[in-house]
C-alpha positions as a Markdown table, in Angstrom:
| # | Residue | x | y | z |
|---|---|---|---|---|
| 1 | Unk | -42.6 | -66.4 | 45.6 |
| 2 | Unk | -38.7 | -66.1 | 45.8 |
| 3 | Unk | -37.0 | -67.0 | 42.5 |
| 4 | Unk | -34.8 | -70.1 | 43.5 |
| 5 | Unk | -32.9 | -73.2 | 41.5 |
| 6 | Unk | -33.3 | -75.1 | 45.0 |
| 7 | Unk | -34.5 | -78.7 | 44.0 |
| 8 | Unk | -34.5 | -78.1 | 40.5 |
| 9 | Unk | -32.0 | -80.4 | 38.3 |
| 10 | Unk | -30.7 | -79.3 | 35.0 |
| 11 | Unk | -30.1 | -81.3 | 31.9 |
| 12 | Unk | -28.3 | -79.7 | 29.0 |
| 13 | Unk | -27.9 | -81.0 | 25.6 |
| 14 | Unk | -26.4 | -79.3 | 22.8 |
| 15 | Unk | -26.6 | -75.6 | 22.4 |
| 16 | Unk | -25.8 | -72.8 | 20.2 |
| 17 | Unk | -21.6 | -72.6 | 19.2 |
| 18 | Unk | -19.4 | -71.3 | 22.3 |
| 19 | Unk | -19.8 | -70.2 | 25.7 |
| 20 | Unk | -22.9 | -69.4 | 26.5 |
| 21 | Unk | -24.5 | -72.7 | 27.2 |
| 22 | Unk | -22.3 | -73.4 | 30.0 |
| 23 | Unk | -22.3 | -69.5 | 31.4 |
| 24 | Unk | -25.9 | -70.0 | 31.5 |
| 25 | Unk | -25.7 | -73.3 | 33.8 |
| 26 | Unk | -23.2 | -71.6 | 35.6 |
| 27 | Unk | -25.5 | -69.2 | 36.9 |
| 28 | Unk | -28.7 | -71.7 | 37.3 |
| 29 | Unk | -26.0 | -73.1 | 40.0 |
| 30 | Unk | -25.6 | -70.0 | 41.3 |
| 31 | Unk | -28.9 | -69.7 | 41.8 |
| 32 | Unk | -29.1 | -73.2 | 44.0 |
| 33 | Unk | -30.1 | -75.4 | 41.2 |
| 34 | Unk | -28.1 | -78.9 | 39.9 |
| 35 | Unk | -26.6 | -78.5 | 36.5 |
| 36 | Unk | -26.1 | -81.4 | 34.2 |
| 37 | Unk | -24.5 | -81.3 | 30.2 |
| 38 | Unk | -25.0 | -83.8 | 27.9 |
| 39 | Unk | -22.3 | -84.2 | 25.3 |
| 40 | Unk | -21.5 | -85.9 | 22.1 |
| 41 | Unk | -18.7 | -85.0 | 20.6 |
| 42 | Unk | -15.0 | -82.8 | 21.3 |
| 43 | Unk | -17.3 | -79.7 | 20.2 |
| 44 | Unk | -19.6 | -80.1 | 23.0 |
| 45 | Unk | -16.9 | -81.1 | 25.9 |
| 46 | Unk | -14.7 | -77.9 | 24.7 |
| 47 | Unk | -17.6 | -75.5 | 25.6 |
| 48 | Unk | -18.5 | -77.2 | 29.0 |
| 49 | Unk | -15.1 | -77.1 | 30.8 |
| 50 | Unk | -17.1 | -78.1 | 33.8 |
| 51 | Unk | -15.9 | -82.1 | 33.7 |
| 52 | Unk | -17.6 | -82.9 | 37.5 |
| 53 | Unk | -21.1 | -82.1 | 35.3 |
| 54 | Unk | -19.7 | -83.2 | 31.7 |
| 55 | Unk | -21.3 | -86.7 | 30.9 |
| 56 | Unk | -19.9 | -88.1 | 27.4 |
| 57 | Unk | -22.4 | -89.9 | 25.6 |
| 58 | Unk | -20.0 | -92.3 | 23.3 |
| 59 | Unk | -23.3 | -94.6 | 22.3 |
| 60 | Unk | -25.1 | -95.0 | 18.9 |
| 61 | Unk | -27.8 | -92.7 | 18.0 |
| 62 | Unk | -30.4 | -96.3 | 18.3 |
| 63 | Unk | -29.3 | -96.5 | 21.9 |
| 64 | Unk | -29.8 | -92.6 | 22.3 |
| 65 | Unk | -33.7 | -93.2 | 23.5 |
| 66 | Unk | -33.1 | -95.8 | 26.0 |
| 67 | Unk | -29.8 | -94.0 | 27.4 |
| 68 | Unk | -31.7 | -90.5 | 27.7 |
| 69 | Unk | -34.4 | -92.2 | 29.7 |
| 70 | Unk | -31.8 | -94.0 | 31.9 |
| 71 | Unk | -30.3 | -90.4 | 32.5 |
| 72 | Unk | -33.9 | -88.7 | 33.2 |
| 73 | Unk | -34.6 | -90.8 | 35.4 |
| 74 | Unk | -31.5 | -91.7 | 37.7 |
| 75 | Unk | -30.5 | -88.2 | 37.8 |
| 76 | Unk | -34.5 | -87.0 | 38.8 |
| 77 | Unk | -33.9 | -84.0 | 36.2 |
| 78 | Unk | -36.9 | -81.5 | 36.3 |
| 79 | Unk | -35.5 | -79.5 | 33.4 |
| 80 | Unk | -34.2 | -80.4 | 29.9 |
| 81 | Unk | -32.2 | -77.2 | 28.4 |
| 82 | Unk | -31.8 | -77.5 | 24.6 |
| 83 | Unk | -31.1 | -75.6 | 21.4 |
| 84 | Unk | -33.4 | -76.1 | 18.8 |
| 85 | Unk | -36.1 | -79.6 | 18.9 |
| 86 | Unk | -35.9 | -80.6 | 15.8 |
| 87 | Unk | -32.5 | -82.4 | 15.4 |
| 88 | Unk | -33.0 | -86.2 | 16.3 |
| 89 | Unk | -31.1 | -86.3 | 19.4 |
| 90 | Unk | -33.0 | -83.6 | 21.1 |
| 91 | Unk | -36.8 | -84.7 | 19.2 |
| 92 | Unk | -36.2 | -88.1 | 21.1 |
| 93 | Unk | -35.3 | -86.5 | 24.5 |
| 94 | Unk | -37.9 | -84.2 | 24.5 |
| 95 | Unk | -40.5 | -87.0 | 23.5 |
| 96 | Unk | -39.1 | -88.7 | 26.3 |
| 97 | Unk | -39.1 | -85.9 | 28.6 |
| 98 | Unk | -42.8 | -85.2 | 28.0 |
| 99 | Unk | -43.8 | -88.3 | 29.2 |
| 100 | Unk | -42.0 | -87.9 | 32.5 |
| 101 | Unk | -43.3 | -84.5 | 32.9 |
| 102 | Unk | -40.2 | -82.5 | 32.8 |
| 103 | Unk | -39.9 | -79.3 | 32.2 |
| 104 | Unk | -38.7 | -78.4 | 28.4 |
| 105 | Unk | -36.9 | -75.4 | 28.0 |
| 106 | Unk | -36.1 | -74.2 | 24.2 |
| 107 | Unk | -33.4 | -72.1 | 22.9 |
| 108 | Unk | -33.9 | -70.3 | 19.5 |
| 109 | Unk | -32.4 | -67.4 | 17.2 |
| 110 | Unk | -34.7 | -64.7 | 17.5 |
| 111 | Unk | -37.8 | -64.5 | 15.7 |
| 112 | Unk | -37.0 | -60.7 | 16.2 |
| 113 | Unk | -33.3 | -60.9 | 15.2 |
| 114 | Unk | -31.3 | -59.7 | 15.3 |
| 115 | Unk | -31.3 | -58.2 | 18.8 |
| 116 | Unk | -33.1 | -60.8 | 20.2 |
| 117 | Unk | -33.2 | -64.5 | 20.8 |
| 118 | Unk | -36.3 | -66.8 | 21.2 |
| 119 | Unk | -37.0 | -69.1 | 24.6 |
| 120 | Unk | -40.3 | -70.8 | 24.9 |
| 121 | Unk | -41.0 | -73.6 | 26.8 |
| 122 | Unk | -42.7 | -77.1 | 25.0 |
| 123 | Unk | -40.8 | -76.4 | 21.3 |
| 124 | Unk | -40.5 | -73.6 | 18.6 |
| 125 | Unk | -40.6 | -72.2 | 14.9 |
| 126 | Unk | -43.5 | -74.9 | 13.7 |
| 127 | Unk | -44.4 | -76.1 | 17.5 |
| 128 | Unk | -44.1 | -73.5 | 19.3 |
| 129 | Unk | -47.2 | -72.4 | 21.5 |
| 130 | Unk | -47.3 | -69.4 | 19.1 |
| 131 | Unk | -48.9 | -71.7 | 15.5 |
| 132 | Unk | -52.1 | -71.9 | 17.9 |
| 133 | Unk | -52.8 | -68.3 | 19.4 |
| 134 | Unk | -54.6 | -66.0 | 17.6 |
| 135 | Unk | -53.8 | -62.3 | 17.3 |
| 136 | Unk | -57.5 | -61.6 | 19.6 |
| 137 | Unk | -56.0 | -63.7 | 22.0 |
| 138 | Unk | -52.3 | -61.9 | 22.3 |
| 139 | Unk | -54.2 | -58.7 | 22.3 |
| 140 | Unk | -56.2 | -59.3 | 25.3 |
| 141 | Unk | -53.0 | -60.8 | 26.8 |
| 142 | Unk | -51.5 | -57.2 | 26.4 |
| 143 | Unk | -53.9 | -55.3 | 28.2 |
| 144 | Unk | -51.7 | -55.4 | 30.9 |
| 145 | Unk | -48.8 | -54.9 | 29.0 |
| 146 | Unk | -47.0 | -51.1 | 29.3 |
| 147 | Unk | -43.9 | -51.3 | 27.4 |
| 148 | Unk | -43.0 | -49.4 | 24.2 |
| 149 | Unk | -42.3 | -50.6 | 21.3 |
| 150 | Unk | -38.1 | -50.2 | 20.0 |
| 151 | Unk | -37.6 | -49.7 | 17.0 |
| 152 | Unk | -37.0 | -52.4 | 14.3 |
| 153 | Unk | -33.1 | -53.7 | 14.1 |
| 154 | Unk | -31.8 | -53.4 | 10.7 |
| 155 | Unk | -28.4 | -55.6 | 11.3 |
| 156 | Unk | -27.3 | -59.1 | 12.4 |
| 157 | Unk | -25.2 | -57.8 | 15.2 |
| 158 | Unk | -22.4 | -60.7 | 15.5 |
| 159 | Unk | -22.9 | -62.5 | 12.4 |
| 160 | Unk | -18.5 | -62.6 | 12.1 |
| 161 | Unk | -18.5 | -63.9 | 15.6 |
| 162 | Unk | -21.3 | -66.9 | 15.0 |
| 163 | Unk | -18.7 | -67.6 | 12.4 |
| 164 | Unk | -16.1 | -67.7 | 14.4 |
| 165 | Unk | -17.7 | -69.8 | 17.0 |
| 166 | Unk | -19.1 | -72.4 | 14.8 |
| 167 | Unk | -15.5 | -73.0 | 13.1 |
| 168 | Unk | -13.6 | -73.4 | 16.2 |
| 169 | Unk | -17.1 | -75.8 | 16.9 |
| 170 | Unk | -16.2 | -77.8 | 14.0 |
| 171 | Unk | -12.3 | -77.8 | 14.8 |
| 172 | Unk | -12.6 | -79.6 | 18.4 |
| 173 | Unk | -15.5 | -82.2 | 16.5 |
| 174 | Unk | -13.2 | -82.9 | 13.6 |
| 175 | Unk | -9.8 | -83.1 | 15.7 |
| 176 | Unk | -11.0 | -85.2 | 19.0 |
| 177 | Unk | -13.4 | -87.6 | 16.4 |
| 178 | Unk | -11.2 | -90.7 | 18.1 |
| 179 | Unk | -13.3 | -90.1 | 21.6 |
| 180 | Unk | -17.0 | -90.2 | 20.0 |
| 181 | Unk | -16.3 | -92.1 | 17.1 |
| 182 | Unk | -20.3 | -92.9 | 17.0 |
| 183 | Unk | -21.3 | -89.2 | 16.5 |
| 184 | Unk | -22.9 | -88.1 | 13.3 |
| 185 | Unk | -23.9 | -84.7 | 12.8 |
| 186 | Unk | -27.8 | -84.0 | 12.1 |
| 187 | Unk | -27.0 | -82.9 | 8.7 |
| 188 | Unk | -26.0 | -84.6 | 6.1 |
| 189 | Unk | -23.1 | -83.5 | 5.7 |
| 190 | Unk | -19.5 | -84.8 | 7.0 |
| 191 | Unk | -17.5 | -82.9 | 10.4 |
| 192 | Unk | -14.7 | -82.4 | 8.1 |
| 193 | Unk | -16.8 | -80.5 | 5.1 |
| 194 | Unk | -18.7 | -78.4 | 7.7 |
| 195 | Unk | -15.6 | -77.2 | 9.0 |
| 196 | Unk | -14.0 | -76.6 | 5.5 |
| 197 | Unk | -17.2 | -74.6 | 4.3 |
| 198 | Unk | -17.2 | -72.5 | 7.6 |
| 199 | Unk | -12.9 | -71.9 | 6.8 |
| 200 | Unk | -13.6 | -70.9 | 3.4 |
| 201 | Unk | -16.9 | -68.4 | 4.6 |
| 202 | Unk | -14.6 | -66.5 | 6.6 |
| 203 | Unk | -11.6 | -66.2 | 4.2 |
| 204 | Unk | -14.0 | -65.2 | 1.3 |
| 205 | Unk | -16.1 | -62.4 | 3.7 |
| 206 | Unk | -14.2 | -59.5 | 2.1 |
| 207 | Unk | -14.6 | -61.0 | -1.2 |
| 208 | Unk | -18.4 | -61.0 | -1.0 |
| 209 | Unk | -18.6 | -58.0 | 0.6 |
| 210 | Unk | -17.3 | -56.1 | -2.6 |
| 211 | Unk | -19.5 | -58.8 | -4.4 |
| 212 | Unk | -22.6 | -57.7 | -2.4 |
| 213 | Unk | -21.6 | -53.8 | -2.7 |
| 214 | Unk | -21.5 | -53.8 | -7.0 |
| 215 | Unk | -24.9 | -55.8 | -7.0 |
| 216 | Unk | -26.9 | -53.3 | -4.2 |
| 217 | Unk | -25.5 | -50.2 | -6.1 |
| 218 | Unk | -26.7 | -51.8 | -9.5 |
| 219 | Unk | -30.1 | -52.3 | -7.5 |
| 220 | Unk | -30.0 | -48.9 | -5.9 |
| 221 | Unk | -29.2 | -46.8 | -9.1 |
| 222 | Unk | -31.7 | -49.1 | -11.3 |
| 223 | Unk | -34.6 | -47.2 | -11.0 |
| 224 | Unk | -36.6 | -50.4 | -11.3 |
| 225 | Unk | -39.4 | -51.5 | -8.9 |
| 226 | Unk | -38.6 | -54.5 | -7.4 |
| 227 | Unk | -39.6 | -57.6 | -5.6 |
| 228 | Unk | -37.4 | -59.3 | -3.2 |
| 229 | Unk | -37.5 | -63.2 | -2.1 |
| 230 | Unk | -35.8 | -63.8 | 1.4 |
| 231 | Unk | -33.8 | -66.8 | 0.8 |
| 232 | Unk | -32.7 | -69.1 | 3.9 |
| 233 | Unk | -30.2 | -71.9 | 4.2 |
| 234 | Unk | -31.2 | -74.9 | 2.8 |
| 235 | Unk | -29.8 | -77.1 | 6.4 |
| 236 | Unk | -31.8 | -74.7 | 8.9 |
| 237 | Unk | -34.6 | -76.3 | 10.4 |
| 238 | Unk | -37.2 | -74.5 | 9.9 |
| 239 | Unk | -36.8 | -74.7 | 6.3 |
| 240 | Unk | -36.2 | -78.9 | 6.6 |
| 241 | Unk | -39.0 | -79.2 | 9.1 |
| 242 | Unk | -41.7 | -76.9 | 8.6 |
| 243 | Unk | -42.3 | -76.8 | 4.9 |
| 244 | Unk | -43.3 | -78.1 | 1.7 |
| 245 | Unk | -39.7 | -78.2 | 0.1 |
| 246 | Unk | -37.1 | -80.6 | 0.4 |
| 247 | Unk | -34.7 | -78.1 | -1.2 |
| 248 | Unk | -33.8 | -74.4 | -1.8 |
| 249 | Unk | -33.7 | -75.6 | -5.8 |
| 250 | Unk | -37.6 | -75.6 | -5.6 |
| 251 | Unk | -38.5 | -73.1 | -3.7 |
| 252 | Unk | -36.1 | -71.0 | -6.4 |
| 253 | Unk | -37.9 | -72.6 | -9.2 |
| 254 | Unk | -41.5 | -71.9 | -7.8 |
| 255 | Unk | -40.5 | -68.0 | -7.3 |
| 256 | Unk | -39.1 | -67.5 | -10.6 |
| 257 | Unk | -42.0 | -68.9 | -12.6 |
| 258 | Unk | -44.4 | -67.6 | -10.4 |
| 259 | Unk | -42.7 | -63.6 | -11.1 |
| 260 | Unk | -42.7 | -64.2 | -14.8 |
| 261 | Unk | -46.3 | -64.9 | -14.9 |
| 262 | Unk | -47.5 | -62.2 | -12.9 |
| 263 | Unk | -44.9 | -59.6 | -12.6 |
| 264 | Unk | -45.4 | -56.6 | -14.6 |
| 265 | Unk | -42.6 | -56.5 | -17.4 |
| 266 | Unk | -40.5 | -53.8 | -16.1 |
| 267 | Unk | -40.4 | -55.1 | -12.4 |
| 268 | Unk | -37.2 | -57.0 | -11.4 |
| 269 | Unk | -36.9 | -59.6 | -9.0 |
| 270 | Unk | -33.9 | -60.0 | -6.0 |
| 271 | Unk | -32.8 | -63.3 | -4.2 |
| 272 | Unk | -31.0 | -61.9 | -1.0 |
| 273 | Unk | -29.0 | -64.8 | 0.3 |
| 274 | Unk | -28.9 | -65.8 | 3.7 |
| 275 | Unk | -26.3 | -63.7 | 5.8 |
| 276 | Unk | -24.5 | -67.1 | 7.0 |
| 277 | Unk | -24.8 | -68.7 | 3.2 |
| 278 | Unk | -21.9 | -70.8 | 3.3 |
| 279 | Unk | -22.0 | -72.5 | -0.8 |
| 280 | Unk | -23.1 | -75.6 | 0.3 |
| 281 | Unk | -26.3 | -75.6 | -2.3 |
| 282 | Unk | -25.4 | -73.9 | -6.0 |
| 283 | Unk | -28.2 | -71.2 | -5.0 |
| 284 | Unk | -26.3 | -68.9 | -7.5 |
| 285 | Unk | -25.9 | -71.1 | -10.7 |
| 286 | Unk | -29.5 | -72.5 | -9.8 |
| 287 | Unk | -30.5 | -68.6 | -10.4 |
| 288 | Unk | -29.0 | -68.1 | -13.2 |
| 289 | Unk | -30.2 | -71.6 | -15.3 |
| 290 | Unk | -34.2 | -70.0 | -13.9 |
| 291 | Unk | -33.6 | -66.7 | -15.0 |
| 292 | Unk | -32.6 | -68.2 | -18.6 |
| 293 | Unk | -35.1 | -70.5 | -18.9 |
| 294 | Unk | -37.8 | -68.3 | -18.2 |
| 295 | Unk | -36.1 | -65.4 | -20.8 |
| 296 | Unk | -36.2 | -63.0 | -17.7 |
| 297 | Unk | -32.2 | -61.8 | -18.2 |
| 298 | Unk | -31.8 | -58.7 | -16.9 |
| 299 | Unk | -34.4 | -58.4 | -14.5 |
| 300 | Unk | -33.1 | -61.2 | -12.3 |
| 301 | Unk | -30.6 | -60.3 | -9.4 |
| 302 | Unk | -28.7 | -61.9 | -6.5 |
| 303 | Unk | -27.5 | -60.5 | -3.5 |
| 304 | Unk | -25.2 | -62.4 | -1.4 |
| 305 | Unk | -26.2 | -62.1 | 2.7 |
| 306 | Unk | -25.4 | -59.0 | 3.9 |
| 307 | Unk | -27.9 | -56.2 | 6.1 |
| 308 | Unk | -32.0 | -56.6 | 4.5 |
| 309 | Unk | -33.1 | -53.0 | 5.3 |
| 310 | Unk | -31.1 | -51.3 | 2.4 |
| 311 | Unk | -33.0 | -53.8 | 0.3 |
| 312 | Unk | -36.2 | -53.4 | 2.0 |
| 313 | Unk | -36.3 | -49.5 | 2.1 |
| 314 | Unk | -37.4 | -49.9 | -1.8 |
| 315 | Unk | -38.6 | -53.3 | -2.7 |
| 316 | Unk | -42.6 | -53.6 | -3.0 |
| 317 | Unk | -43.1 | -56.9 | -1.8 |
| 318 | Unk | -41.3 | -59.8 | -0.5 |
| 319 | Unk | -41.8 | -63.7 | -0.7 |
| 320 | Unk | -40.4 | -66.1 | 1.6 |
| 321 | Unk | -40.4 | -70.0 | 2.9 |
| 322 | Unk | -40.5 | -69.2 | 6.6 |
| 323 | Unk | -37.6 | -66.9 | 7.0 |
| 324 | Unk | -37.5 | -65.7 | 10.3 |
| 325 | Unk | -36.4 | -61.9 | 7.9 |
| 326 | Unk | -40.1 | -61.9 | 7.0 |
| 327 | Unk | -40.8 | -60.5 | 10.2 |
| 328 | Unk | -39.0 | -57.3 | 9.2 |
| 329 | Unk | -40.8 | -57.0 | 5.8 |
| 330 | Unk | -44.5 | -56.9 | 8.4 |
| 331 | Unk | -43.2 | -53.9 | 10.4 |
| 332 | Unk | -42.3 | -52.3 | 7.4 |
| 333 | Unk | -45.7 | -52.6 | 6.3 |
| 334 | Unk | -45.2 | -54.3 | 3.4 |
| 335 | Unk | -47.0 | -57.5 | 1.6 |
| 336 | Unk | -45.3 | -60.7 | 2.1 |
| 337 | Unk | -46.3 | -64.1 | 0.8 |
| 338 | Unk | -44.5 | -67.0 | 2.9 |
| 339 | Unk | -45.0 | -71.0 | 1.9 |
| 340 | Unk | -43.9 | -73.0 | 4.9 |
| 341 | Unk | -45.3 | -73.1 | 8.8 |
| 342 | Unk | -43.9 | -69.5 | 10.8 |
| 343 | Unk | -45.1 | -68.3 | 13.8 |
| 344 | Unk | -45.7 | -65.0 | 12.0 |
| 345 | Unk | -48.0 | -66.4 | 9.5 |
| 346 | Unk | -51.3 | -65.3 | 10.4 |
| 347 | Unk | -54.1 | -64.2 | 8.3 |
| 348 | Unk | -54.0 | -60.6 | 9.3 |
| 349 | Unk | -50.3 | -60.3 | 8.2 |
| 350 | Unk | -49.6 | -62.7 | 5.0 |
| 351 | Unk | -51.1 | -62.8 | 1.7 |
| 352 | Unk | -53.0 | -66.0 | 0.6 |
| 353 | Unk | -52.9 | -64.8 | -3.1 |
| 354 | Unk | -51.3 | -67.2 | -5.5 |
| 355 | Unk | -47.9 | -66.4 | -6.2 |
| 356 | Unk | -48.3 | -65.2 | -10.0 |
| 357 | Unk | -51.4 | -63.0 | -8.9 |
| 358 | Unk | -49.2 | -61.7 | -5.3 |
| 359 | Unk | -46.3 | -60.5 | -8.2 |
| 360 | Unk | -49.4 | -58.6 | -10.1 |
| 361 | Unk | -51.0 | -56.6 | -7.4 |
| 362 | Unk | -50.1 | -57.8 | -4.0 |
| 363 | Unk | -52.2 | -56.9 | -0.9 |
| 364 | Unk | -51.4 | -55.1 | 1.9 |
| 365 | Unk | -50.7 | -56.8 | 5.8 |
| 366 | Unk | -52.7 | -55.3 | 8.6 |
| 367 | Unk | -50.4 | -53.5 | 10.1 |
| 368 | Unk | -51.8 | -52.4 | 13.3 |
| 369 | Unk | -52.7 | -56.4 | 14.1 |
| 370 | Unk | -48.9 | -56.6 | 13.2 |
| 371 | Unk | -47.6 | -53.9 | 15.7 |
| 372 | Unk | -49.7 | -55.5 | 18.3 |
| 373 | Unk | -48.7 | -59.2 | 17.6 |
| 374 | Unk | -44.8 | -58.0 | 17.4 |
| 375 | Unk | -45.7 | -56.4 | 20.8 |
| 376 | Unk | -47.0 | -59.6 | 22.2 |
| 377 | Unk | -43.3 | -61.3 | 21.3 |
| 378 | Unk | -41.5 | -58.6 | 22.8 |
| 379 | Unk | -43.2 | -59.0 | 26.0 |
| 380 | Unk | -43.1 | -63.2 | 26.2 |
| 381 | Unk | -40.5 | -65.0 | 24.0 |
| 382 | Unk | -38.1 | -62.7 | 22.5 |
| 383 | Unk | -35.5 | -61.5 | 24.9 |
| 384 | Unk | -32.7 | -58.5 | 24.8 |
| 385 | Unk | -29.2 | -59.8 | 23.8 |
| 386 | Unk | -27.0 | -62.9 | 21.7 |
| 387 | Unk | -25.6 | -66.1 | 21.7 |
| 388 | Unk | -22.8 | -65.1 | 20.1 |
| 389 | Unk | -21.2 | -61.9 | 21.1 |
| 390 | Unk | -19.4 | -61.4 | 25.0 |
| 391 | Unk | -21.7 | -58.2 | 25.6 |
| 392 | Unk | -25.2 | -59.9 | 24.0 |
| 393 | Unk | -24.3 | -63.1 | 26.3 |
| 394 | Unk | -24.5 | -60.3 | 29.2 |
| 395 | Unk | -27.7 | -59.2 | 28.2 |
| 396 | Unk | -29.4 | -62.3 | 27.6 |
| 397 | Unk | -28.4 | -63.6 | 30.9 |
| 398 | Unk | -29.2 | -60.8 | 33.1 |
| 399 | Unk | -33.0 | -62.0 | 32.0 |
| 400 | Unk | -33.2 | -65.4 | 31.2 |
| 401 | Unk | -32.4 | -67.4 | 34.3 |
| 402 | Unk | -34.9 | -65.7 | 36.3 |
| 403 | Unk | -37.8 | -66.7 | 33.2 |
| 404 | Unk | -36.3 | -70.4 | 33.7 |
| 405 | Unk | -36.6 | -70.7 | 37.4 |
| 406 | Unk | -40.4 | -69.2 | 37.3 |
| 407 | Unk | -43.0 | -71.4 | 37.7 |
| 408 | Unk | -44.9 | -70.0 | 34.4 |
| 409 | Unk | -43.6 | -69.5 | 31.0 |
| 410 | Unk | -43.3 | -66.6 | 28.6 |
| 411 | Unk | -46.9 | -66.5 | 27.5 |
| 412 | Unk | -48.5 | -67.8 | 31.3 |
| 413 | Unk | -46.9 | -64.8 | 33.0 |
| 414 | Unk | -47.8 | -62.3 | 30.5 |
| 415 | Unk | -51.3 | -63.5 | 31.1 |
| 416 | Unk | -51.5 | -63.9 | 34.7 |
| 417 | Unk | -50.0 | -60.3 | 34.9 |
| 418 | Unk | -46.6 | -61.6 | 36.9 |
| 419 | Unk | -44.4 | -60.9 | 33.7 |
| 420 | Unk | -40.9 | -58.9 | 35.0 |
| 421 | Unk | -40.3 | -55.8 | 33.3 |
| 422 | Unk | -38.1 | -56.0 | 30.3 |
| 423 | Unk | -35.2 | -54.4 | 29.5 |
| 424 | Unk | -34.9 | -52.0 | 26.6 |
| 425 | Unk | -33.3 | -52.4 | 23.5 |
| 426 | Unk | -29.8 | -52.1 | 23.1 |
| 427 | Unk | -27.4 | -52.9 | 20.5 |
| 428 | Unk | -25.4 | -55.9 | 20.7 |
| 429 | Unk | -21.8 | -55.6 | 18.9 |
């Protein structure tokens, strides 16, 4: 059948930081669909210059259900086009999408970052389609699968210019408040300290960077083995959502007593911070009471964001919540122990040991299960190119709207054998 937008209608909420939201719609027109955006706040009207398709929402988040219905349904939209499902706003809509029997299209960082980004149809991270399907079942799915298998990214790719985008985000929310003046942000904290933390990450970047340079040379030239936990921002849904903490604080204070009951005595432990770890929870100071506490000084060390592999190349194992990073520690071959819901987390792949005995002697993923799972993603959800970056926006596009506009998603057309070839890697500065 010809890939066409005719009679389909597009409704977009809000998506990742900058242009590529309204690029993307851009081209769904092209292709002889209706495009619709959704916005609540300066942030969102800034990225969709498109007024003739803008439609302010200036109600209260307790009129948000009723209003999203209303829209729905006068507008006859067939697709809903969001960025993450967890946030309130878009949990609602898609609840109430459901039961119209609209189409739900999801936007997510890649679960192969970072030179790829994550579309699924239904929901992601904890409820995505992927929590459900065995590794048997992706393997049969891949029998008619050809493509080969790139080789593992080791970098963020355009970490600076996510940076940059969710700043100048932050700038048009905080300085236009007077035209949405019900909007509240899904996290707790204000417009106006989200933008200061994002001013005061980019200022202190070359700071860190020396930081992060003296404590991976210390780490490099130690000579000590080494066990590495794969920290993630305490805001990120995943980590809010889909597991058993309600703060990075615990998580810290379950890793640290669980290494100095099991780890041997000369083995040292690393926290590697997230790469966009802005200082909005005391991860540092929280690492250094542990360490005390549990008389581990010395052995304890914190790296602040930065690339993994370096880290990776010599570690022996890695723990993590449900960093999206743990997929990098499978392909290396390495044991990983995780805590929270991750597509990833499957029995062939992640160690059920308890922590104190994982630190002792941990096993072993399988990695042939691993390589074939990683396979399956490559060929369904995960696709070539960035939100962030001009030239990954290029890449992404050049794939997505054609998976948007079929009548099967990701996982359906790798089945039914109708999957398009995908591109091959290439890296996105």
């Amino acid at each position: 059948m010809r890939i066409t937008g005719n009679d389909r209608r597009f409704l977009f909420l809000q998506g990742p930081h900058g242009p590529f939201f309204h690029r993307l719609g851009n081209m769904l027109q092209s292709a002889g669909a209706e495009v619709w955006r959704i916005g609540f706040n300066r942030g969102d009207r800034a990225f969709w210059p498109t007024k003739t398709t803008f439609l302010p929402y200036h109600g209260t988040q307790e009129d948000w259900p009723d209003h999203i219905t209303a829209v729905l349904t006068a507008r006859r939209i067939t697709d809903l086009v969001l960025y993450g499902d967890t946030r309130a706003l878009h949990a609602h809509a898609i609840s109430r999408a459901r039961s119209l029997g609209i189409t739900v299209h999801v936007f997510e960082e890649g679960y192969l970052r970072p030179h790829w980004v994550t579309y699924e149809r239904g929901g992601a991270n904890g409820h995505s389609r992927l929590m459900d399907m065995t590794v048997a079942q992706m393997q049969t799915a891949l029998a008619k699968a050809e493509m080969e298998l790139p080789e593992a990214p080791s970098r963020w790719g355009d970490m600076r210019q996510h940076i940059f985008w969710g700043a100048l985000y932050h700038w048009f929310v905080l300085t236009g408040f007077w035209d949405f003046k019900n909007f509240r942000p899904h996290r707790s904290l204000t417009v106006w300290q989200e933008f200061l933390l994002y001013c005061r990450r980019l200022v202190l970047l070359p700071f860190h960077r020396w930081e992060r340079m003296i404590a991976e040379f210390r780490i490099k030239h130690g000579g000590f083995p080494y066990h590495l936990a794969l920290l993630q921002l305490e805001h990120d849904a995943s980590f809010r959502m889909h597991s058993p903490f309600s703060s990075m604080a615990e998580f810290l204070a379950v890793v640290v007593e669980g290494f100095a009951k099991g780890a041997p005595p000369h083995h040292h432990l690393v926290f590697k911070a997230h790469p966009l770890e802005d200082g909005r929870a005391p991860i540092a100071r929280e690492i250094r009471r542990l360490t005390a506490l549990h008389g581990l000084n010395g052995r304890v060390h914190f790296v602040r964001g930065g690339k993994l592999a370096q880290l990776l190349n010599h570690a022996r194992s890695a723990v993590t919540v449900n960093s999206t990073a743990g997929q990098q520690v499978l392909w290396r071959g390495m044991p990983l122990k995780t805590f929270g819901a991750a597509v990833y987390a499957k029995p062939e792949f992640v160690s059920t040991q308890p922590l104190a005995e994982f630190f002792s002697h941990p096993t072993r993923p399988d990695s042939r299960a691993y390589r074939d799972y990683r396979h399956y993603l490559l060929e369904t959800s995960q696709i070539t190119g960035g939100f962030y970056s001009s030239r990954g926006r290029r890449e992404l596009l050049r794939q997505v709207v054609d998976m948007m506009l079929s009548h099967e998603d990701p996982y359906q057309a790798l089945t039914s054998g109708s999957a398009a070839p995908r591109q091959q890697l290439r890296v996105v500065n």
